[in-house]
N, C-alpha and C positions, 0 to 999 in steps of 0.2 A: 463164329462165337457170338452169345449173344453181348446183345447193346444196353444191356440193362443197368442203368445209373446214369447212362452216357449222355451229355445234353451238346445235340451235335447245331449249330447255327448255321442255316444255309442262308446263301445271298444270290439271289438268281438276276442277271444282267439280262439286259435287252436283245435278244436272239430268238426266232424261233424254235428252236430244239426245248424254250423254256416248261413248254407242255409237257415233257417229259417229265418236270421236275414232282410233277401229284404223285409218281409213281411212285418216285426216289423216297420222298416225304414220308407214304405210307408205309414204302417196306422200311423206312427207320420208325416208323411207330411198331411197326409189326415186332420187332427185333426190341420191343419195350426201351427206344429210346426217347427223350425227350428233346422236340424240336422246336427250336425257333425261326422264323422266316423272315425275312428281309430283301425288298425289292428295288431294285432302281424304279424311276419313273416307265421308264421306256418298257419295263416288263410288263408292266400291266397292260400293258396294249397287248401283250401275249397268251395271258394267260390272268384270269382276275383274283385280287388277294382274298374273296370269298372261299372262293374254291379249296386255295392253302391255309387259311385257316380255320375250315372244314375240317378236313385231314390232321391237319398239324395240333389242332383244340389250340389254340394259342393266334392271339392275334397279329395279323401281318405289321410289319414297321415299313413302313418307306422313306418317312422324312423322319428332322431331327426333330419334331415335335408333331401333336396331336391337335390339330386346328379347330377341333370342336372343343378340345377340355382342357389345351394348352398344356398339355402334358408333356415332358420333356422326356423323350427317348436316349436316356446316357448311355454313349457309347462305350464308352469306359466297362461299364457295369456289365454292358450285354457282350464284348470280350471276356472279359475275365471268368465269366460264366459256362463260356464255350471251353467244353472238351475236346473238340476241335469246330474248325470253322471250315465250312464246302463253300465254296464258290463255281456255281453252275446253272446254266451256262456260263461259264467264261467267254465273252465275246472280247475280239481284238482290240477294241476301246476300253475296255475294264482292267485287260491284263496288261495293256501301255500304262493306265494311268498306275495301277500299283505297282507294277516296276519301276514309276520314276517319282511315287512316293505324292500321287498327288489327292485330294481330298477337297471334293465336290460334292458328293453326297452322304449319306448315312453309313451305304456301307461301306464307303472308302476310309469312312471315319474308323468302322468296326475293323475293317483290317490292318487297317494304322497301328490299330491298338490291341491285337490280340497277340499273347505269346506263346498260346499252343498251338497245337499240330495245322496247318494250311494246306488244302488242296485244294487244284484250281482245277475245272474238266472245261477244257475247252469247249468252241463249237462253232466253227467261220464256214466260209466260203472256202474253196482249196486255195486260190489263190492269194490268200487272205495269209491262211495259215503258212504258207510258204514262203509268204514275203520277207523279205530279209530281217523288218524291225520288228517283225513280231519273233523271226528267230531267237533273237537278240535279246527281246522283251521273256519271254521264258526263260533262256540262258540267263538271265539276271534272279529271275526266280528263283529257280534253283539254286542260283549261289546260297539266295537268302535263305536255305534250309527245307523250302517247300516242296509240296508232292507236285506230282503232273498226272494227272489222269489220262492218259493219251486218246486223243481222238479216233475215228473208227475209219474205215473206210467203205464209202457209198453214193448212194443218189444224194446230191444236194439239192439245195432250195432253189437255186441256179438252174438247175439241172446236168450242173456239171457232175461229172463222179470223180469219185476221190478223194481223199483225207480231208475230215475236216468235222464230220460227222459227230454228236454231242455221244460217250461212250453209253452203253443201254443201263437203263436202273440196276438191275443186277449184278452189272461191271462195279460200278459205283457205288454200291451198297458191299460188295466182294472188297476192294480197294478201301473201304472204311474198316471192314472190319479185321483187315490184315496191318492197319496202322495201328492197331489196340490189344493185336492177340501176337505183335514184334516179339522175337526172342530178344534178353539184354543185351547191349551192346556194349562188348571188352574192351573197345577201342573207343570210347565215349571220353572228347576231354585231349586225345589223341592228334598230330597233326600230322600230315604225310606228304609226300613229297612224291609224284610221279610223274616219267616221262614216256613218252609214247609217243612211236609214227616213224615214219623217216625224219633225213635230217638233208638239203637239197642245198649242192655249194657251185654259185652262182660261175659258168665259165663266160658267159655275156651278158647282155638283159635278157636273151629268150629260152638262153641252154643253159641245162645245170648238169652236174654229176650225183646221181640218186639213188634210191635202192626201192624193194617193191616193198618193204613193211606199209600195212594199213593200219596198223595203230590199233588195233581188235583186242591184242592181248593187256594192253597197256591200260586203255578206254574201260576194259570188263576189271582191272584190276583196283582201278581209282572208283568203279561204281560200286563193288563189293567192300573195299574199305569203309567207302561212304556209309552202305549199308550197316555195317560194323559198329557207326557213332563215329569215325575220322572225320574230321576239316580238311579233307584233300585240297592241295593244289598239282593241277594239272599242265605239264608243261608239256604242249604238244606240236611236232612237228606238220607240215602240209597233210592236213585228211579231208576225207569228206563227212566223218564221221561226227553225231551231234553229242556234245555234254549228256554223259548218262541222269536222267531226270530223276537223281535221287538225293538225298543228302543235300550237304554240302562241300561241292564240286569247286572252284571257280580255274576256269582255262585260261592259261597263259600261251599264246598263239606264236609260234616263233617259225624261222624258214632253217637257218642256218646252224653250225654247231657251234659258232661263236656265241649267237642269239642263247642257244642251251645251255652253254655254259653258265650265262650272263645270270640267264634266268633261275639256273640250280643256285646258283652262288648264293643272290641274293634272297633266297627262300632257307637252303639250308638251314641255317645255323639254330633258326625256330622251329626245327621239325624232327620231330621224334622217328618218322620212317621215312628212310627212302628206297624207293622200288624203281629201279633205273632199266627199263626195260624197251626204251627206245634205242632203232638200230640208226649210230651216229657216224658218220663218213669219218673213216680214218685218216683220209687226203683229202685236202681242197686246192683249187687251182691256187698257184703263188698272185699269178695277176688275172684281174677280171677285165676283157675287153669292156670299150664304153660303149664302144657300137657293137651292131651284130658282124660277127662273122662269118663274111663271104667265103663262096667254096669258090676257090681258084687252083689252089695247090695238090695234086696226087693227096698227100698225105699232111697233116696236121698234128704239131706235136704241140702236149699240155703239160707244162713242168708243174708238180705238185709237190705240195708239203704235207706234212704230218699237222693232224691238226690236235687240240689238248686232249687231255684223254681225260672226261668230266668225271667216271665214276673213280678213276683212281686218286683225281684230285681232291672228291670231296669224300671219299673213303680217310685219306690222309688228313684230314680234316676233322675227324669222325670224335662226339664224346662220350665221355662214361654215358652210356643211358640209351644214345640212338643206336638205332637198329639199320642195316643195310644192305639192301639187297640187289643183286647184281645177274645181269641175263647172260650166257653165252649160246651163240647160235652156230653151231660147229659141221666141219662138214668130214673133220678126218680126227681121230686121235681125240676124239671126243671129251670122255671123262680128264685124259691126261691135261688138256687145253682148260678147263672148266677150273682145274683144282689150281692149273696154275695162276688161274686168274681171281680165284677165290681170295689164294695166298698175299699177289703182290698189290691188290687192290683195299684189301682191309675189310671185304666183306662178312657176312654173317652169313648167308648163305648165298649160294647163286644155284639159276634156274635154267637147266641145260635142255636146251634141243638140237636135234639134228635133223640135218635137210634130207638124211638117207633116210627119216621116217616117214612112212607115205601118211599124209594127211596133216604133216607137222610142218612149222615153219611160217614164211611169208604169204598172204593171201590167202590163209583156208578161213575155217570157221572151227576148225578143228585145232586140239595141239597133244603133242605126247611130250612129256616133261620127267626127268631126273632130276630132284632137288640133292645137292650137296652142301653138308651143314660144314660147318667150323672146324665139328669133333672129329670130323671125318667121315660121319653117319652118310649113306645114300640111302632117297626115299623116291621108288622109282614108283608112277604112272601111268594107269595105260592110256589108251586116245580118248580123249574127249572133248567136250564140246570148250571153245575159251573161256567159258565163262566160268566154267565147271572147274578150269585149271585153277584159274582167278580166286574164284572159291577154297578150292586147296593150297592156296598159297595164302590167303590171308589169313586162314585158319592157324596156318604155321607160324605167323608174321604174330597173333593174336598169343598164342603159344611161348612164345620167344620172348615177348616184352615185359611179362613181371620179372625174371632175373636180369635182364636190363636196367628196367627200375630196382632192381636191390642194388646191383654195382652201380649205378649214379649216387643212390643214398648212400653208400659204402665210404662216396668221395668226399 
């Protein structure tokens, strides 16, 4: 689409990938938008603000004022202005200090202060980007509502290869212009509640009892929400998997089904959806050894218990207005098991798969799904990719909630 009206503010940090940014600049002119530029000190060792304000017909800003004509650069002014604001290169120093709200230069003042649309496109070294606080440092982003441009993978400056690479103009120019040409979002205003992953119940410090969920269906269902305009909270068992970089996400990190419980409880009662699609250990051991357990004995017995059953509890819980949705992962007597658990759980619909379906279930990329509504309706699926499933279920979920909202108003 074009950019025409659009006044997009970029802020280019200290990295060398910041050459790339003439590019970026021109094809936002090209696309008749209107840019402003904004440099840390350290960028201009990169790349000179002649150059961008060649391009850009708009003078560079670096500092908070003009040392020849004392002119004061408000920042205030130059947010409010921005139809959104690029921050690119994102170097690992820029994106720590704005995740922890801190304000040293100009443009940390302009992102302090701006309340439209933020995207940051990274640009490190690999090991840079993979380091734990910069994890950390973008997961906090994200919370805050903002985009992630994702970095590329290649030769770096290092000459290491590998993720870290500043994504190419085109990318970044494609990613602008898909934040402006968004379909509305139903779910705007919305909050939701999901859980994903396994659920791991400690039998010493080093053994658990576990199952193979990756958390893929749960993770792609809280990113589509997000997509939607939801304030997801994500309540997620042991994954490897990272906060989907859209919206607003934030991950609640737990091991156990106690820890899940804990965590559904105290979010419930504020959330208009819950999508409970994490698979939770039915039993956990009665006692947990302190120490590890030696093998000495032929054979080892582990007395277990039944542990709560979270969606039945917060189904029973459930008010005029929220919506609930519940997974069953079945391997015999499928739809029978599904409908029964639809019934004594109090949900709105639940989301059936079966392990007899090849490509469905735990650890694919794939999933085949039968939703069963309330009324009794079946709306069967064929294979697809998870995210796609994700997609047809929040669609439903999007679907469902203005007669929700009429029966809360009703009350």
């Amino acid at each position: 689409m074009s950019l025409d009206g659009k006044h997009i503010v970029i802020g280019i940090s200290g990295g060398i990938a910041a050459y790339k940014m003439a590019t970026v600049v021109r094809l936002l002119r090209k696309e008749k938008a209107s840019v402003q530029v904004i440099m840390t000190e350290r960028a201009t060792h990169f790349i000179t603000p002649l150059t961008l304000s060649t391009l850009s017909n708009a003078p560079v800003l670096v500092d908070y004022y003009d040392s020849k004509t004392g002119e004061w650069n408000n920042h205030v002014h130059i947010a409010a202005a921005a139809d959104l604001l690029l921050i690119a290169p994102a170097t690992a120093n820029t994106i720590a200090k704005c995740a922890a709200g801190l304000c040293d230069n100009l443009l940390q003042a302009v992102y302090l202060s701006t309340k439209n649309p933020v995207c940051f496109a990274p640009a490190m070294d690999l090991d840079m980007w993979k380091h734990p606080s910069t994890r950390h440092n973008i997961d906090r982003l994200v919370e805050f509502g903002h985009h992630i441009i994702p970095p590329t993978t290649g030769e770096l400056a290092s000459g290491l290869v590998g993720e870290g690479r500043l994504a190419e103009p085109q990318d970044i120019l494609a990613f602008i212009q898909q934040i402006f040409s968004a379909s509305p979002q139903p779910l705007k205003g919305k909050k939701a509640l999901v859980t994903a992953g396994p659920t791991y119940q400690a039998i010493d410090p080093v053994r658990f009892i576990g199952n193979h969920s990756t958390g893929k269906m749960g993770y792609a269902i809280a990113e589509h929400l997000a997509r939607q305009g939801a304030e997801v909270t994500l309540v997620s068992g042991p994954t490897s998997l990272a906060v989907p970089a859209v919206g607003k996400i934030q991950r609640v990190q737990v091991t156990s089904a106690q820890e899940m419980l804990e965590a559904c409880t105290a979010n419930f009662q504020d959330s208009d959806i819950l999508v409970m699609s994490a698979a939770v250990a039915d039993y956990t051991p009665i006692q947990v050894a302190e120490q590890k357990i030696k093998k000495s004995d032929s054979q080892l017995h582990i007395e277990l218990e039944k542990t709560t059953d979270i969606l039945a509890t917060l189904g029973a819980q459930k008010k005029p207005g929220q919506l609930v949705v519940g997974f069953a992962l079945e391997t015999q007597n499928e739809l029978e098991n599904a409908q029964g658990k639809l019934a004594r759980k109090n949900l709105d619909f639940i989301v059936l798969n079966s392990m007899r379906d090849s490509g469905a279930g735990f650890a694919h990329d794939t999933n085949k799904v039968t939703v069963v509504k309330r009324s009794g309706e079946q709306l069967h699926f064929p294979l697809k990719s998870k995210s796609a499933v994700a997609e047809d279920i929040v669609a439903l979920i999007a679907a469902e909630l203005p007669a929700k909202d009429a029966q809360s108003a009703r009350r």
